[in-house]
N, C-alpha and C positions, 0 to 999 in steps of 0.2 A: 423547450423540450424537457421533459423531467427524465431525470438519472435514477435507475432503480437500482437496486438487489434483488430478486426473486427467490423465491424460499418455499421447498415443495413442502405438502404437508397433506402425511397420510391418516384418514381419516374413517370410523367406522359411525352413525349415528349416537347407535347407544352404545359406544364403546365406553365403559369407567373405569379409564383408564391413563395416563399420559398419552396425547394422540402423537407428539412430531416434540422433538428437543433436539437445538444445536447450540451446542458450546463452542463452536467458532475454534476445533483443536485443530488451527492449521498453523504453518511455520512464519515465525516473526519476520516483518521486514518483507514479505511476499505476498502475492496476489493467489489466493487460492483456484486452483483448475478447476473450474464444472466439469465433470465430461458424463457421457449417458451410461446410468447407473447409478444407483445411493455413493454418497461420497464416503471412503475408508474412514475418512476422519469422526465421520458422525455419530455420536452414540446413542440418539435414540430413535433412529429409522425415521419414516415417512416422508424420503427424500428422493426425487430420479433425475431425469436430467435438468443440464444448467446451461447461464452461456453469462461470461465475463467482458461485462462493454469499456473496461477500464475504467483506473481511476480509484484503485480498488488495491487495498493493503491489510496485513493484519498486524493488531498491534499488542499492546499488552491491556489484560481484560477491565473491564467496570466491577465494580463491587459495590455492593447495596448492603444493608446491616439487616442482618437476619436473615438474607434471601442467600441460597445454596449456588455457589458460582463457581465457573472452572476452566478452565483456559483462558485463552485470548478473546478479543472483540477485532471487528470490521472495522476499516475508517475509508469511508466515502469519500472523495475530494470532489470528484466532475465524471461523468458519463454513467454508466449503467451496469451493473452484475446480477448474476441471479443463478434459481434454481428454479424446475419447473411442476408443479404439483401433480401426483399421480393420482389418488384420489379426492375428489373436490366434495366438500361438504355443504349441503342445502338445505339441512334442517337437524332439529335438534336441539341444546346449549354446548356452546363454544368459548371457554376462558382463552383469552391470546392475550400473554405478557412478554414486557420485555424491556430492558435495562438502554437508554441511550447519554449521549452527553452532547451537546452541538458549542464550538468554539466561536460561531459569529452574529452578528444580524443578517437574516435573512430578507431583509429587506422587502417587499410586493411576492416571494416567493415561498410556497406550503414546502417546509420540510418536517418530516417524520415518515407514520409508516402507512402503507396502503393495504387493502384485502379487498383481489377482483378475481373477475374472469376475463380475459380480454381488454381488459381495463375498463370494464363496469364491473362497481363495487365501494368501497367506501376510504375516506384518509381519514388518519387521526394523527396531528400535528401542531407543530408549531403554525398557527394560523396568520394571528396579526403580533406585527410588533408594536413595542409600548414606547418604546425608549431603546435608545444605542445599544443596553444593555440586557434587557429584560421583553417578553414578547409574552402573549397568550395561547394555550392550547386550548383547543378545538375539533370537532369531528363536523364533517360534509360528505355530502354524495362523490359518485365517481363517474362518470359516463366516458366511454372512449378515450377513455384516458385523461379527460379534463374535469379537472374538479376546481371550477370557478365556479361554482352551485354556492348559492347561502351555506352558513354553516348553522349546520343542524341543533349543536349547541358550541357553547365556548362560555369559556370562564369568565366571569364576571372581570376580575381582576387581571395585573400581569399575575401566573404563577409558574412561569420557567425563566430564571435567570439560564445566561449563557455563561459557557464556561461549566455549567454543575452538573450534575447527575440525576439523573432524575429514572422512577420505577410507574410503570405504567401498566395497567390491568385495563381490561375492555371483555365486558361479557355478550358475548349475542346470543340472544334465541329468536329461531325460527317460529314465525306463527302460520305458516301455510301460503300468506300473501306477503309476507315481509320478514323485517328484523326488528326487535326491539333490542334496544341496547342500553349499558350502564357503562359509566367508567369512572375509573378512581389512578388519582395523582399520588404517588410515594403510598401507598396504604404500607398499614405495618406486614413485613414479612413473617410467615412461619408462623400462621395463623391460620384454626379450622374451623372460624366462623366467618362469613363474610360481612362485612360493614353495609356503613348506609354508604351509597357510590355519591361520589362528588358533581356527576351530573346524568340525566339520562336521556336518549333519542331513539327515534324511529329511523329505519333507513325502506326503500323499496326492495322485492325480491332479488337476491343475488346470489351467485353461487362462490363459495368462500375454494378457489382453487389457487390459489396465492399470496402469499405476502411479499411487500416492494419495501425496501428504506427508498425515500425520496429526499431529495439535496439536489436541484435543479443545478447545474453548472456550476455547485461548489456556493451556493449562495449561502450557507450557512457553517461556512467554514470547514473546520473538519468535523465533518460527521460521524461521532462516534455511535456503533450501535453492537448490542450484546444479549446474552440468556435469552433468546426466542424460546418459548414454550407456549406450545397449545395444548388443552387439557380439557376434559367434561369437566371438574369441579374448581370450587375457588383453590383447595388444600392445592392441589395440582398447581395450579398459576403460582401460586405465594411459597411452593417448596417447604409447604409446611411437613413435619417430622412430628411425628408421635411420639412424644415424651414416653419414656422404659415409666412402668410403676414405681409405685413407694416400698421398700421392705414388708411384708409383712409381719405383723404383731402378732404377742398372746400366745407365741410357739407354745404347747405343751406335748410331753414327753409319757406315755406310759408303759411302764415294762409286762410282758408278759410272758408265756414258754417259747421261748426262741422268736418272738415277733417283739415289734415295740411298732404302739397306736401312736401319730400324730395329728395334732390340733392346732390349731392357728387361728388369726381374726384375717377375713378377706382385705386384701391390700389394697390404696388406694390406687386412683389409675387403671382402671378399666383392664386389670390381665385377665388374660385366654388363659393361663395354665399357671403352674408353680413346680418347680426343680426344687426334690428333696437332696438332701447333701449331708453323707454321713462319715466319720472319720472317727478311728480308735483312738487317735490323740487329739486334745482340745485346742483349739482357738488352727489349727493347722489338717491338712493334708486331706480336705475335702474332695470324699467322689459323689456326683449324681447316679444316686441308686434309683430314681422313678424315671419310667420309659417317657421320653420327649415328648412332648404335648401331649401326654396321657390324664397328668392329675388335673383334674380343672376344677374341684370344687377344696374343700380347707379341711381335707383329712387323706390321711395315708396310712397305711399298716406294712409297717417293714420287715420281710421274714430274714432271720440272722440264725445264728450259732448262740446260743446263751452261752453264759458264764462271761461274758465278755462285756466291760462300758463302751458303749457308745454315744458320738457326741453328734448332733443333729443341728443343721441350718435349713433355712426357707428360703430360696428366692422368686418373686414374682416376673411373668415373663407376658410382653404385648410387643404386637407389629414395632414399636418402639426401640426394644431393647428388654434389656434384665432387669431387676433393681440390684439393690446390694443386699447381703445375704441377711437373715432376722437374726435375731439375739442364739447364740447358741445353749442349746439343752441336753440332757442326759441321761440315759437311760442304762440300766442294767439286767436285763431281761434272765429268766431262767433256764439252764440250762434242762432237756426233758427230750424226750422218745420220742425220733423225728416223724413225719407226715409220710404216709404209703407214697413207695414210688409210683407216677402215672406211665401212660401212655406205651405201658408194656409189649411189645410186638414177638413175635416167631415165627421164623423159616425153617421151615423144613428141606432136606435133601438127601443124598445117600448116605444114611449112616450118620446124622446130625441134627441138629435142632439149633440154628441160632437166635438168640434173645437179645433184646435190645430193650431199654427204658430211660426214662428221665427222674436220675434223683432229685432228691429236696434237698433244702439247705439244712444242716447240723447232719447231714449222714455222711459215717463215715467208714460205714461198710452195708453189703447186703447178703439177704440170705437167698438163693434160689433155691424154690420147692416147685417138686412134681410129682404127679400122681396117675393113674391109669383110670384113677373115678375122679369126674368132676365134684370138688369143694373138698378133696381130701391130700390136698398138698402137705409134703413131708421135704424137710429139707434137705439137698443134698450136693450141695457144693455153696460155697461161699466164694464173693469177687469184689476187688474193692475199686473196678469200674461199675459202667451204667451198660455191660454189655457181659455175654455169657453164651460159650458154645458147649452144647453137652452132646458130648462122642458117644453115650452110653446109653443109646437106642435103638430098639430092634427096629426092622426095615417091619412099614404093612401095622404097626402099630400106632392105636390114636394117645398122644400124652397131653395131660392140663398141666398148664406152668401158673405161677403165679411168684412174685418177690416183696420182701419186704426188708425195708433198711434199719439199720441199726447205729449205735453210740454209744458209748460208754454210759447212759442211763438206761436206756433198753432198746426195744425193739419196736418198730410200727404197726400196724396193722398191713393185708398182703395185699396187694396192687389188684385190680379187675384181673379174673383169668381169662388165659387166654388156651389154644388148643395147637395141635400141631403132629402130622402125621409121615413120620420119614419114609419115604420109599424107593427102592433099591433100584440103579439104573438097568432100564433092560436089556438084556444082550440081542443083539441082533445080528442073522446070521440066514443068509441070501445063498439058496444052492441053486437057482432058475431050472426049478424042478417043472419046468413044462413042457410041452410038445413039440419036438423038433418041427422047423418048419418058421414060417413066416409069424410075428412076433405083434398084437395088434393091442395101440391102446383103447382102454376098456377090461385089459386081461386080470381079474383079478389075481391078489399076489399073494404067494405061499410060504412068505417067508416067514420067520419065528421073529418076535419084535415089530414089525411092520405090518398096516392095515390099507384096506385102500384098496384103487385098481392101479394099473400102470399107465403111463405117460407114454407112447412111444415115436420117436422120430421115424429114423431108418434103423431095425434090428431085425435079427435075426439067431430063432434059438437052433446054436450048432453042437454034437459032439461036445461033454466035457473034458476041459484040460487037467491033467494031473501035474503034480509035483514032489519029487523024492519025499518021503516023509511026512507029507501033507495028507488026511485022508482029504479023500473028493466024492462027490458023488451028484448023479443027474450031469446034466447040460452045462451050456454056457451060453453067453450073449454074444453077439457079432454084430456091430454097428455098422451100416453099409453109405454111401454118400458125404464122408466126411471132408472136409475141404479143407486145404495146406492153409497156412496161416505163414507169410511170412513179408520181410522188408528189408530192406536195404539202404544203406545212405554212410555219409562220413562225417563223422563227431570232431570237433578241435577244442580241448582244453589248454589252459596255461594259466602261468602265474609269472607275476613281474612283480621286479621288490626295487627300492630305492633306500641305499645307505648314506646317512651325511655323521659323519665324526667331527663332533662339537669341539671334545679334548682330547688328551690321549687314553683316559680313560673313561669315554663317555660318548654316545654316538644315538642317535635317531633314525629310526627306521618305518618303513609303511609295503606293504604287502596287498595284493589284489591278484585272485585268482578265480577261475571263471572253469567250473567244472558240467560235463553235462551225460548223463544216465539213458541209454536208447532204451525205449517200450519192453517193458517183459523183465530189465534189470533188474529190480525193486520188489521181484516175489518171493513169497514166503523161504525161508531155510534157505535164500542164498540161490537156488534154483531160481536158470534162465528161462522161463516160459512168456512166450504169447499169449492174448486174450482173443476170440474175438469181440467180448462185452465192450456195449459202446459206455458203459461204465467204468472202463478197468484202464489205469494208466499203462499197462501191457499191450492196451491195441496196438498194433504197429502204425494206425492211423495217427495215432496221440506225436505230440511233438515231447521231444525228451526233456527229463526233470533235470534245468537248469539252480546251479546253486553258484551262488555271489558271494567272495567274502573280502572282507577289505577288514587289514589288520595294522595298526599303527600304535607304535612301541617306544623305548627308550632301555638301553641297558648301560651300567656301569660299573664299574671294576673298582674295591676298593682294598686296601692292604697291600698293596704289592700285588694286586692280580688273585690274592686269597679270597675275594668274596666280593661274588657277584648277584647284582640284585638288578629286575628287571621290571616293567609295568609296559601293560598291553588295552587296548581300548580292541575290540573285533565286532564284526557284526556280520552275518549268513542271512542272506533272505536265497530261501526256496520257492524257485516258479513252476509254473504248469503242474501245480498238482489238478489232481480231477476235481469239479466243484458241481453239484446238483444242482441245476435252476430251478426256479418256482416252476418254472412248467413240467418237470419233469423230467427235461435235456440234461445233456452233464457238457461242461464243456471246463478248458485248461486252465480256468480264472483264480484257481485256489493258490494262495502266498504262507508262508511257512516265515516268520522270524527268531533267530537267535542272536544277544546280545549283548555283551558285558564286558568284564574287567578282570584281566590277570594280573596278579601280582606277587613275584617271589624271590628268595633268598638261599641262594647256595652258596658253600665253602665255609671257611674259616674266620671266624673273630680274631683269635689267638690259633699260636702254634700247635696246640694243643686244644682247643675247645672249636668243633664242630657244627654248623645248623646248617637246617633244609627246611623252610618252609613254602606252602603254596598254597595262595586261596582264590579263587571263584567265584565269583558273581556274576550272574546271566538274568536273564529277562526272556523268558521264551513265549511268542504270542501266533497263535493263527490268524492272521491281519485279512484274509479271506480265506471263508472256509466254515463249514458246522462246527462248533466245539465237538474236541476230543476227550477229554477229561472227562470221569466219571464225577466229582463237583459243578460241573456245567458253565467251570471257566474256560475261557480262550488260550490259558498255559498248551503247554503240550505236554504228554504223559510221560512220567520217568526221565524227567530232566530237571533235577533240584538246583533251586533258588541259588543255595550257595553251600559250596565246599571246601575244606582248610586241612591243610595236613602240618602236623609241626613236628619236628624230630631235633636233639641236640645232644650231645655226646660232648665226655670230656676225659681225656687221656692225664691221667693222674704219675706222679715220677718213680712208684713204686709198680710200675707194671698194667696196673688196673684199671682200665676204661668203665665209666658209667654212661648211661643214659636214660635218655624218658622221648617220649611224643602222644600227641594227641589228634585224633581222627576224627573232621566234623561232618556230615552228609545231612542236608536239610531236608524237610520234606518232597516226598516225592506223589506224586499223583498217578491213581492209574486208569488206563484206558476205558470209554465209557461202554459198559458190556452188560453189565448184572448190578442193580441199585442193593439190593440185601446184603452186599458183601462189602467190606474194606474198600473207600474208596481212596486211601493214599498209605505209603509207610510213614510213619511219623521221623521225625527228624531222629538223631542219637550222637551221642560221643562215646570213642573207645577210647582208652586210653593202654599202651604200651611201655614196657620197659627192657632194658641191657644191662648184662655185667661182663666184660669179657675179662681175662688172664693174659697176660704174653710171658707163657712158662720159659721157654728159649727162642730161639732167631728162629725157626722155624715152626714151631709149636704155638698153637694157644687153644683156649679154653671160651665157650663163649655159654654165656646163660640168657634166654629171651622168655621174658611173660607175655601173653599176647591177653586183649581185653582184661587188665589187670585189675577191677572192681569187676569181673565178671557182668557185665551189665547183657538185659537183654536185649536185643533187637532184631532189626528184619534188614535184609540185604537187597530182596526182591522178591516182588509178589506177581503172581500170573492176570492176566489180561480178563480173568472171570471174578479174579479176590479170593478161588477158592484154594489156591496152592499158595505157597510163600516158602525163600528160603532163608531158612533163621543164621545170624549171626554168627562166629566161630566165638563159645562160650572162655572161658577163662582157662588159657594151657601154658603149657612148656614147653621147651623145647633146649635140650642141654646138645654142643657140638664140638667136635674136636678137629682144629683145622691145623693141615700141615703145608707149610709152606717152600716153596721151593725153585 
């Protein structure tokens, strides 16, 4: 009875590709489990189920010179193990290699590897032995599992000693009625041509849905076997790697106004591309200024800033690798009147015109021109971003804009113009100036602002209502058939915490609390309303917005109990938010994450020297759900990355407290509404200061700078981009505190 392995192997015809690779990553000293499904271990698929006949170890791996190896190897002793092949291959070419070592004479018994179905199909093995020590390999048929067939060919000579290692290749292709095959003993590895093969055979049709190790009852000792790979080409079998290119030569360097040309000799080694690489100081601190697989032929023109050297490398780049970088060169280009801004845009709206463009490199300012006749722009505001709102336009007017940048050498020529017509929102203003009486839609509508006919459910036009002070006039509407909307039920939140005190001034803690929001909580202003939208987390049908948070800490007390410092790891996932399916349904699948790291510092250093610091770190992600962010990230809006507050004070012996702090808020993103406008506030720092007095036991004096570089910034911006509330600018604030 022969002892196998089985080995699935998934297979496309013309796939060029690695079809099936197993590095054997399972644990030393144990028999690896088949069970039904690709094995975790495995790393390059085309594997399903298995079955282990024992007898069956892994050990530590083979290794062959030049060929790519990695983990462990199999070691056979007696019975049978395997995996079962999920797609079986019938035609085509098929490289199957692989690494084995055998410790004994096998004696009247074929050990090596098989490829059947059912057990028709072919071995390729240790066939006869020579001597106690040394045997021949050979390839024969396979029928039902016996392969006591002639052998198809075999080696002249002995050429497996026992005991050694030995690299084995076998090519098959299909001819429609059969297989022709080649095979090569030790070929050299990590090669992508293939040799002349050391022997070659025919075998009858078969279908390639397995590979076996065979070692009948252990007759060839320990069987060691490794690196299975099946592949369409030889490169594949042999783990051949593609040498990175040679450096390229002949760099040359030319300067021109704000650009520098480069030239080169094409590099040896067959590269796809070349990474230019430029840096202000020589022989160091190189950045790739050319986009990734972009340059593919031996010139580059690099736009910069003139007046300034620059120092230039080449690297060539294939499937391979990089090469090392070319001889470094140098350039000093002139400085000169940068390139028209492109891609100029404008939105109009009430009372506004915003502009947007893309500068060029060396500007370091622009001029925005507009005009009321197209091609007669006059300039009239300057910005030294790539953006521009002009407040000083009348509603119902068409304006041409166009921008051009500038430098301390001159000016550019003016960008494509473009046009832009602001107009003033309309007031709208509904008296249901029609016919008492039943209310039908179709009814065209009278209002001032509104066009169209009316929609009507159940109305009715009644008597209008008045109100003190209000003028009123005509009718009103009266909705009739409306249905109560309401629900009922009982909510249980709670939190439980666990404290363990390590020292006496040191303790560990962790926090879990389970909160939950009934239907209609969650609207707009704080207002408790019901929906009936089978959109609206207010249905009272919806199940309540459940929120999780689990918080685990650590605080310690240091000085005598003056200064405490803490750190917090937390994490909130929000469930049953409302989530759109592709069909159209909505149903409670949307997930909500927030998560990070607190960590802070209050009290005393010294008797006299004061801090308070606190910073923030989060991760906020909609883990199901549309993106929210007007960026078209999965963040959520208005919840910054990270925040830092540092404050520190120091009581001086002459009465007089000092101090300083500093305020960081990262960017912030806002909700996805309107693309023309601000999609985030940029991040900022304020900075603050103190001086107080202690005139008597009662009395003092205190003086506070608030944003003390007056820096500008934004606090909060509205959910359309078009409001924002600015920063509190550079103040004072003098106080006289009486104490008592």
């Amino acid at each position: 009875m022969l002892a196998t392995i089985l080995f699935a192997l998934l297979a496309t015809n013309a796939m060029a590709s690695l079809i099936a690779y197993e590095p054997y990553n399972y644990t030393l000293a144990t028999a690896p489990t088949f069970v039904s499904g690709t094995p975790t271990q495995t790393t390059g698929g085309g594997f399903s189920s298995g079955y282990n006949g024992g007898g069956l170890t892994t050990v530590a791996g083979l290794t062959y010179s030049g060929l790519s190896t990695a983990y462990n190897a199999l070691k056979q002793t007696a019975a049978y193990s395997g995996e079962n092949l999920s797609s079986p291959v019938s035609s085509g070419t098929v490289y199957i290699s692989y690494v084995f070592n055998m410790s004994g004479n096998p004696g009247g018994n074929k050990v090596g590897l098989e490829m059947n179905t059912g057990g028709n199909g072919m071995f390729v093995g240790v066939t006869t032995p020579v001597t106690g020590t040394t045997g021949k390999l050979g390839v024969n048929q396979q029928s039902g599992y016996n392969d006591s067939f002639a052998n198809t060919w075999e080696s002249s000579t002995a050429n497996i000693t026992y005991g050694s290692t030995y690299f084995i290749v076998v090519k098959l292709t299909g001819t429609g009625s059969g297989w022709t095959g080649s095979i090569w003993v030790n070929p050299t590895a990590n090669t992508s041509s293939e040799p002349a093969p050391d022997g070659t055979f025919t075998m009858p049709q078969f279908t390639i849905s397995a590979c076996s190790i065979v070692n009948p009852a252990g007759a060839g000792g320990n069987f060691l076997f490794d690196e299975l790979r099946l592949g369409t080409t030889w490169a594949e079998a042999v783990t051949y790697t593609v040498p990175a290119p040679s450096a390229p030569t002949g760099l040359a360097a030319t300067a021109g106004g704000n650009s520098v040309v480069l030239n080169w000799t094409a590099a040896a080694g067959s590269p796809v591309s070349y990474n230019v690489k430029r840096s202000t100081t020589s022989g160091s601190g190189y950045v790739t200024v050319s986009p990734a697989g972009a340059v593919t032929d031996t010139s580059f023109t690099n736009s910069v800033v003139g007046g300034v050297t620059y120092y230039y490398v080449v690297s060539a780049v294939n499937s391979g690798g990089e090469s090392a970088d070319s001889s470094e060169v140098s350039a000093a280009p002139t400085l000169v009147a940068p390139d028209a801004p492109t891609g100029l845009a404008a939105s109009a709206s009430d009372g506004q015109v915003v502009l947007s463009w893309a500068g060029g490199i060396a500007s370091s300012g622009y001029n925005v021109k507009r005009s009321t006749t197209s091609g007669a722009e006059v300039t009239i505001a300057t910005s030294g971003a790539t953006s521009y709102t002009d407040f000083t336009v009348a509603n119902g007017t068409t304006y041409y804009y166009a921008v051009s940048a500038t430098n301390s050498v001159g000016e550019s020529a003016n960008s494509a113009e473009v046009t832009a017509s602001p107009v003033a929102y309309q007031p709208v203003y509904e008296s249901f100036n029609y016919g008492l009486g039943s209310f039908a839609t179709g009814t065209a509508s009278t209002a001032n602002g509104l066009t169209g006919n009316w929609t009507v459910g159940n109305g009715t036009i009644i008597a209008g209502l008045t109100y003190i002070g209000l003028p009123v006039s005509h009718n009103a509407i009266a909705t009739t058939g409306n249905t109560n909307i309401e629900g009922s039920g009982n909510l249980f939140t709670y939190k439980l915490g666990a404290l363990y005190k390590l020292t006496s001034n040191g303790n560990l803690y962790v926090n879990y609390a389970l909160s939950q929001l009934p239907p209609g909580s969650t609207s707009s202003f704080g207002a408790y309303s019901l929906s009936s939208s089978t959109s609206s987390a207010s249905n009272p049908s919806m199940e309540p917005q459940k929120s999780k948070t689990l918080e685990a800490g650590t605080k310690w007390e240091f000085f005598n109990q003056n200064l405490l410092l803490t750190a917090a790891l937390f994490r909130t996932d929000v469930y049953n938010e409302v989530y759109e399916n592709d069909d159209g349904t909505y149903s409670q699948i949307g997930k909500k994450r927030v998560q990070g790291v607190e960590l802070s510092a209050t009290g005393k250093i010294t008797r006299d020297w004061d801090v308070t610091a606190a910073y923030t770190h989060q991760k906020t992600d909609i883990v199901v759900g549309a993106a929210t962010a007007q960026d078209g990230s999965s963040t959520l809006p208005y919840a910054p990355e990270n925040a830092l507050s540092l404050w520190s004070s120091y009581r001086m012996p002459m009465g007089l407290t000092v101090g300083g702090g500093a305020r960081y808020v990262g960017i912030v993103k806002r909700q996805t509404k309107l693309a023309t406008t601000p999609d985030h506030i940029p991040a900022y720092w304020v900075y603050d200061a103190m001086a107080s007095y202690k005139v008597s036991k009662n009395w003092d004096l205190q003086f506070n700078v608030y944003n003390l570089f007056d820096k500008h910034y934004i606090t909060a911006i509205n959910y359309l981009g078009y409001r924002y509330t600015p920063g509190l600018e550079r103040s004072a604030r003098v106080t006289v505190n009486y104490h008592f």
